[in-house]
MDTraj code that builds the backbone (N, CA, C; nanometers):
import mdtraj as md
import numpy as np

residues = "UNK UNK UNK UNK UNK UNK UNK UNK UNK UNK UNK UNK UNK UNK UNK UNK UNK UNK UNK UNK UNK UNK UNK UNK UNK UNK UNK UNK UNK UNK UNK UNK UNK UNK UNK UNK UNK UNK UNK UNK UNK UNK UNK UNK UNK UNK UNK UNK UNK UNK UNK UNK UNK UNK UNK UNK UNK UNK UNK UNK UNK UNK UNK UNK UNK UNK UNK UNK UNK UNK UNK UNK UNK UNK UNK UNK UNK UNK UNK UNK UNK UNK UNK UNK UNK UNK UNK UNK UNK UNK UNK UNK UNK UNK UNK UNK UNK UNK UNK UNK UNK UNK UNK UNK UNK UNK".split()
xyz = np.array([
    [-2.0445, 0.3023, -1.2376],
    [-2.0452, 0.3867, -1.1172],
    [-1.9456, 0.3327, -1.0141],
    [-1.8888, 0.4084, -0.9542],
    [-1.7961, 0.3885, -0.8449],
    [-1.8186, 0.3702, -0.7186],
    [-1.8179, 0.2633, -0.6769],
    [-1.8428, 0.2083, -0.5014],
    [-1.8105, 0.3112, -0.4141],
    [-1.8808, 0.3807, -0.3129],
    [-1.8831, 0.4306, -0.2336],
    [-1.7813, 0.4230, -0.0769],
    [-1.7082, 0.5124, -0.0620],
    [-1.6811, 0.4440, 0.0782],
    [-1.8080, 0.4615, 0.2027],
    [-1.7816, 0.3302, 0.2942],
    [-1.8552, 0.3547, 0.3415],
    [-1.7981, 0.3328, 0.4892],
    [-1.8478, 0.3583, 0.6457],
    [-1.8888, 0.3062, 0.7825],
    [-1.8920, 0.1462, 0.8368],
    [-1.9174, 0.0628, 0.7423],
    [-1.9543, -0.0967, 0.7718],
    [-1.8513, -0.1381, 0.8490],
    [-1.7921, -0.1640, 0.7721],
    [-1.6522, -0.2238, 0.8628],
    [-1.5969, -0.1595, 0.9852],
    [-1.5756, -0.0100, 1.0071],
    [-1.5523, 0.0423, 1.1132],
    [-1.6780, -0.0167, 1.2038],
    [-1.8233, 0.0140, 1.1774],
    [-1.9475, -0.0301, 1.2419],
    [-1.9651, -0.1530, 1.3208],
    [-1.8624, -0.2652, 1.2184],
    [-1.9231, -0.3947, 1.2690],
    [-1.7585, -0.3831, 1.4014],
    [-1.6761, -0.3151, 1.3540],
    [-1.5618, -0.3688, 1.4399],
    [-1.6124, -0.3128, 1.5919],
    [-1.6619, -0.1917, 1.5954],
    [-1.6926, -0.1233, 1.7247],
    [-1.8257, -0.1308, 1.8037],
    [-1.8922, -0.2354, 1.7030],
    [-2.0205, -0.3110, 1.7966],
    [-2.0971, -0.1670, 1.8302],
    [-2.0834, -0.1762, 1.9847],
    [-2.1555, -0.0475, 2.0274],
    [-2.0825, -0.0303, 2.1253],
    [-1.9523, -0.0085, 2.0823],
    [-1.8472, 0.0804, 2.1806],
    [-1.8647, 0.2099, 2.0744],
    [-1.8727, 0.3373, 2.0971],
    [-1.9143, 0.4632, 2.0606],
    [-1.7453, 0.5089, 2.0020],
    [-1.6984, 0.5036, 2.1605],
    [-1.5792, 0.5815, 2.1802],
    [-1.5001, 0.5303, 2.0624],
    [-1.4515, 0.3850, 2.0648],
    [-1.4306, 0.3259, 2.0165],
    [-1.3982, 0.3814, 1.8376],
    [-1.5454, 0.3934, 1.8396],
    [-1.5707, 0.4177, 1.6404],
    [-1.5243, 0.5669, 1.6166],
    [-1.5057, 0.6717, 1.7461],
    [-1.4596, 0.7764, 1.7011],
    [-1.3378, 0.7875, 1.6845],
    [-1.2542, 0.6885, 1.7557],
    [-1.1406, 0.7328, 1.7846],
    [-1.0882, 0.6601, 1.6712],
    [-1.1320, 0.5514, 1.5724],
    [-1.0890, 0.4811, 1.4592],
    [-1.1203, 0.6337, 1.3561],
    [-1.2467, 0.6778, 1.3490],
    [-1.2787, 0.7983, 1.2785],
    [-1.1692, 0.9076, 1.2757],
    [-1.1335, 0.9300, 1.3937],
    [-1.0416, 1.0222, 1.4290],
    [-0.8999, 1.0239, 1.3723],
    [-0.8501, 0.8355, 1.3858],
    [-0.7208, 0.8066, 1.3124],
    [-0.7386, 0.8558, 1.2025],
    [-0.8725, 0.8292, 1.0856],
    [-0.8592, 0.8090, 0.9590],
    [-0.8479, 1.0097, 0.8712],
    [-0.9348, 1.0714, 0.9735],
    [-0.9286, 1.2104, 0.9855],
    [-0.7866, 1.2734, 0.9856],
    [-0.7220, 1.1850, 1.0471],
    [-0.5633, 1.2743, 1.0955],
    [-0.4809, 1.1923, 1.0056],
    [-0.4685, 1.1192, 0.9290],
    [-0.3568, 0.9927, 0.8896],
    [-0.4036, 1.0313, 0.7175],
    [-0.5480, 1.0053, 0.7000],
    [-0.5631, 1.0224, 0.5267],
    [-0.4782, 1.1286, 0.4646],
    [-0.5425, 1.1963, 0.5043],
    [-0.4950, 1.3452, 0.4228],
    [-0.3272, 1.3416, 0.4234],
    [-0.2548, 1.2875, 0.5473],
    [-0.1023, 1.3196, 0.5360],
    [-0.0571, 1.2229, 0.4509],
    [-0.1477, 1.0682, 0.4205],
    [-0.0621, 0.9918, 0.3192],
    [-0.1033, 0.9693, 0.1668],
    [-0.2263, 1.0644, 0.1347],
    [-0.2738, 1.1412, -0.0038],
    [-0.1187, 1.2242, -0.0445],
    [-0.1129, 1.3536, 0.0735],
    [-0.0068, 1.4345, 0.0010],
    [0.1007, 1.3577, 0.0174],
    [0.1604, 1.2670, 0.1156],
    [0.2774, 1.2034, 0.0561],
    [0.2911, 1.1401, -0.0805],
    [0.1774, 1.0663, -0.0930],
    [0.1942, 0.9801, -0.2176],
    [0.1564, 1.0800, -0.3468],
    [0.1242, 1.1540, -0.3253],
    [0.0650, 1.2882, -0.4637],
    [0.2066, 1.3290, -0.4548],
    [0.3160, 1.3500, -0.3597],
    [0.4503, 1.3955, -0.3841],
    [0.5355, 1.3305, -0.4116],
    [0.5217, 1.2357, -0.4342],
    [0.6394, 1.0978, -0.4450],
    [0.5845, 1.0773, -0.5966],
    [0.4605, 1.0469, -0.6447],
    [0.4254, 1.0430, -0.7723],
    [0.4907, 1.1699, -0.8625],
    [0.4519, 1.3382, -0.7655],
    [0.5027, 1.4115, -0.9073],
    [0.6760, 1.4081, -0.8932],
    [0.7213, 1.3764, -0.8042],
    [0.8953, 1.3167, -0.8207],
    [0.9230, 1.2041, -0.9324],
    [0.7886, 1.1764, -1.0141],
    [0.8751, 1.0242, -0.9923],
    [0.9053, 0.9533, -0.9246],
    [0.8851, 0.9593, -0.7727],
    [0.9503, 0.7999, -0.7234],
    [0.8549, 0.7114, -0.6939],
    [0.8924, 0.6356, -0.8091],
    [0.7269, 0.5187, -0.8162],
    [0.7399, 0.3887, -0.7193],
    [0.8806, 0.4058, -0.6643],
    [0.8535, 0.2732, -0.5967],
    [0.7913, 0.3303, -0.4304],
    [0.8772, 0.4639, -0.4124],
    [0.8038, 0.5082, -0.2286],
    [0.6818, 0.5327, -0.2555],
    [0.6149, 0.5576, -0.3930],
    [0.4496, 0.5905, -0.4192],
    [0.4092, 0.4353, -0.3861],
    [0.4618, 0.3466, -0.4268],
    [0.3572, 0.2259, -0.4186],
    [0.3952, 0.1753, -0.2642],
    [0.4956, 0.2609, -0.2304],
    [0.4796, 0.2389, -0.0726],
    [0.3778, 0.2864, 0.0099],
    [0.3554, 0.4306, -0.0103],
    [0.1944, 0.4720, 0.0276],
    [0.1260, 0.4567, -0.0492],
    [0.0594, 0.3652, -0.1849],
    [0.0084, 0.2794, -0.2385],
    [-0.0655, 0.1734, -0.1338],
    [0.0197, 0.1318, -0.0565],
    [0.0505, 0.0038, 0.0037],
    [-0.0652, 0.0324, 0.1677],
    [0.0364, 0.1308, 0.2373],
    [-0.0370, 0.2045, 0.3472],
    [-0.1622, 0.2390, 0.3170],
    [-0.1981, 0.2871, 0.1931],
    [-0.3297, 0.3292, 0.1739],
    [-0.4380, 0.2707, 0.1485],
    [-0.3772, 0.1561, 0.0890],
    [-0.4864, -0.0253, 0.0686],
    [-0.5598, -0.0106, 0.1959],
    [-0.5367, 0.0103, 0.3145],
    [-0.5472, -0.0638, 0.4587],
    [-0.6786, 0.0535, 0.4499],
    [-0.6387, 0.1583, 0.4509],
    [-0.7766, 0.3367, 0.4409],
    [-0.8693, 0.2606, 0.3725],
    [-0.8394, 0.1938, 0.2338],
    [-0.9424, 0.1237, 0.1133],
    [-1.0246, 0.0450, 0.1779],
    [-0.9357, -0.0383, 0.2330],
    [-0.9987, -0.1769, 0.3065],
    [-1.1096, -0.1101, 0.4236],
    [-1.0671, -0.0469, 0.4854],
    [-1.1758, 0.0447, 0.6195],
    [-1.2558, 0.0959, 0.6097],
    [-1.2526, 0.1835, 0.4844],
    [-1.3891, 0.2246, 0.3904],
    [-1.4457, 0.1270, 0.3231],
    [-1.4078, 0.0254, 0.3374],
    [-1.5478, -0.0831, 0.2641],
    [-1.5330, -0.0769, 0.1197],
    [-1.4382, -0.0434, 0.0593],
    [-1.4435, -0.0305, -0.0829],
    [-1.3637, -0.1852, -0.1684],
    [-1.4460, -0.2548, -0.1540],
    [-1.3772, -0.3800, -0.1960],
    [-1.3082, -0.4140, -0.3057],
    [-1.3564, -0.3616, -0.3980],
    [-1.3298, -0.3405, -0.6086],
    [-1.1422, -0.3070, -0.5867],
    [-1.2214, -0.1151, -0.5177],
    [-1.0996, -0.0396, -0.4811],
    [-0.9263, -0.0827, -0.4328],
    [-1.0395, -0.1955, -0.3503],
    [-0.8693, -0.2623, -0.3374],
    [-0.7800, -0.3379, -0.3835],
    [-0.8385, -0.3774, -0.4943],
    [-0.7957, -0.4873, -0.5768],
    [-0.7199, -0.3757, -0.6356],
    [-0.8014, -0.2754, -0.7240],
    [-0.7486, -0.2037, -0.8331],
    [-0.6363, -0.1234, -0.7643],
    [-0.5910, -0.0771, -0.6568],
    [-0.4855, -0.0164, -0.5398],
    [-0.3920, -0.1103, -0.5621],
    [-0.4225, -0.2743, -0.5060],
    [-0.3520, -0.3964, -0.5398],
    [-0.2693, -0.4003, -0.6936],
    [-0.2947, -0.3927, -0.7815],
    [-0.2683, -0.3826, -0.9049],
    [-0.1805, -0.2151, -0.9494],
    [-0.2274, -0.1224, -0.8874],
    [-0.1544, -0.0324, -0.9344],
    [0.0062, 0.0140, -0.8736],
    [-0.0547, -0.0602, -0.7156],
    [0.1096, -0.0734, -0.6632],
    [0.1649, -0.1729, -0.7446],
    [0.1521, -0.2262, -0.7732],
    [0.2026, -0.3584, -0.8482],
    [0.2698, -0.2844, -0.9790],
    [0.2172, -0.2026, -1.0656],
    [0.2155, -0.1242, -1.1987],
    [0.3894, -0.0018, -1.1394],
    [0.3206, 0.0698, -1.0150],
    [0.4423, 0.1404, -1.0165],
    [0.5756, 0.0822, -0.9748],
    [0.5781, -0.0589, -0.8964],
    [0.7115, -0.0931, -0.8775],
    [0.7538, -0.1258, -1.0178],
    [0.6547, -0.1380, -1.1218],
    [0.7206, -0.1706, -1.2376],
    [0.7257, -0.0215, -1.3085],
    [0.7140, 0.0624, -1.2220],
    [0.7574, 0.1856, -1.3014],
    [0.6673, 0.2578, -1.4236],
    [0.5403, 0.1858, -1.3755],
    [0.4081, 0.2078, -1.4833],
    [0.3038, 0.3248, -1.3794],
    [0.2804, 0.3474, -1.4544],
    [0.1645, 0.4734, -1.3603],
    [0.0240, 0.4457, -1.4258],
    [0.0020, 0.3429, -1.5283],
    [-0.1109, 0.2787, -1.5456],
    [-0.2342, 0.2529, -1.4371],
    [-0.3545, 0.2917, -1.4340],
    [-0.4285, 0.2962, -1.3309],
    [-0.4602, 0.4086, -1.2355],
    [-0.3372, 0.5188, -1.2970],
    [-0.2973, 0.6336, -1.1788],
    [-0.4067, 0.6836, -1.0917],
    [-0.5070, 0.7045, -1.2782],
    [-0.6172, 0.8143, -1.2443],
    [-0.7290, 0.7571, -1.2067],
    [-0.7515, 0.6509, -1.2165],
    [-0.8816, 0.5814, -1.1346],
    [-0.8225, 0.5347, -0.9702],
    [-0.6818, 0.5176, -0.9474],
    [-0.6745, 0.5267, -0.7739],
    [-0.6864, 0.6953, -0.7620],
    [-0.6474, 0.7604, -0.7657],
    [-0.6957, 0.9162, -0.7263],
    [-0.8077, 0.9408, -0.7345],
    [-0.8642, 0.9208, -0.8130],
    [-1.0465, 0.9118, -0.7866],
    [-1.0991, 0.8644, -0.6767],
    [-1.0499, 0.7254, -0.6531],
    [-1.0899, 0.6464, -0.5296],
    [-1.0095, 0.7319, -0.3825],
    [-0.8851, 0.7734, -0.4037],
    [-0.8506, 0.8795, -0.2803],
    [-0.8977, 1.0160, -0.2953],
    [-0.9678, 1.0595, -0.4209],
    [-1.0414, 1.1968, -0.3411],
    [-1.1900, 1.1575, -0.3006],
    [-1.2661, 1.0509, -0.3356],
    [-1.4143, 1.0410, -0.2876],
    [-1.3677, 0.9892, -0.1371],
    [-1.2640, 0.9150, -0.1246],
    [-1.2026, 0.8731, 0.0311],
    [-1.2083, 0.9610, 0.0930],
    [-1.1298, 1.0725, 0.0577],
    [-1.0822, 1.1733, 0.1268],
    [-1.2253, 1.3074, 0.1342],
    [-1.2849, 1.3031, 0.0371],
    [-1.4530, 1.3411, 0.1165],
    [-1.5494, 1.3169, 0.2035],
    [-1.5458, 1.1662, 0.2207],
    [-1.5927, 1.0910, 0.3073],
    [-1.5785, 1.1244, 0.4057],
    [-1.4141, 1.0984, 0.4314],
    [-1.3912, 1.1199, 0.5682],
    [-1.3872, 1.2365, 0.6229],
    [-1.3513, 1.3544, 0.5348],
    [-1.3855, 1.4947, 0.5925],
    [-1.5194, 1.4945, 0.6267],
    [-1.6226, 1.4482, 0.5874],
    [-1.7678, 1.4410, 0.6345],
    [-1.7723, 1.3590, 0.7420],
    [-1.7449, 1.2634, 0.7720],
    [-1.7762, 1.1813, 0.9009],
    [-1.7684, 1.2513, 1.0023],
])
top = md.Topology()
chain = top.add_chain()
for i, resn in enumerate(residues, 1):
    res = top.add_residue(resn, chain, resSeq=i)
    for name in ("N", "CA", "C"):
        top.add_atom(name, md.element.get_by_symbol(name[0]), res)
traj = md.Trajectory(xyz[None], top)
């Protein structure tokens, strides 16, 4: 089964500043979705090295959602496309569409 994203980390960073946790919410609302379709467009180009560039940017989304596994395996697949491998492809897209549900729900 696949680790969940979760709130924790945003939670513990914003204590009980409110505003605070929305406006991190808010980044992740406005920023995910534009660097999913970048990197979903750079992959069907072929260009595996600007993919593991938003590869890279997108670790940080991984890391914020609490998905710890996730980031390793993100870690490793940027790693795969500068070598021009797309090995791993389909288990990081998994992990960016349950991401990208999440955060449409928050």
């Amino acid at each position: 089964m696949m680790e969940q994203p979760n709130t924790t980390y945003i939670d513990e960073l914003s204590g009980d500043n409110l505003e605070f946790k929305q406006k991190m919410i808010g980044i992740l609302k406005r920023e995910l979705p534009e660097e999913i379709e970048m990197y979903q467009s750079q992959i069907q180009n072929s260009n595996f090295l600007l993919a593991a560039d938003s590869v890279h940017k997108l670790k940080h989304k991984v890391s914020i959602l609490g998905l710890e596994k996730s980031y390793y395996l993100a870690e490793t697949f940027e790693e795969n496309l500068k070598n021009n491998s797309t090995q791993l492809q389909n288990d990081f897209e998994a992990i960016l569409k349950a991401m990208h549900k999440f955060v449409e729900a928050l």
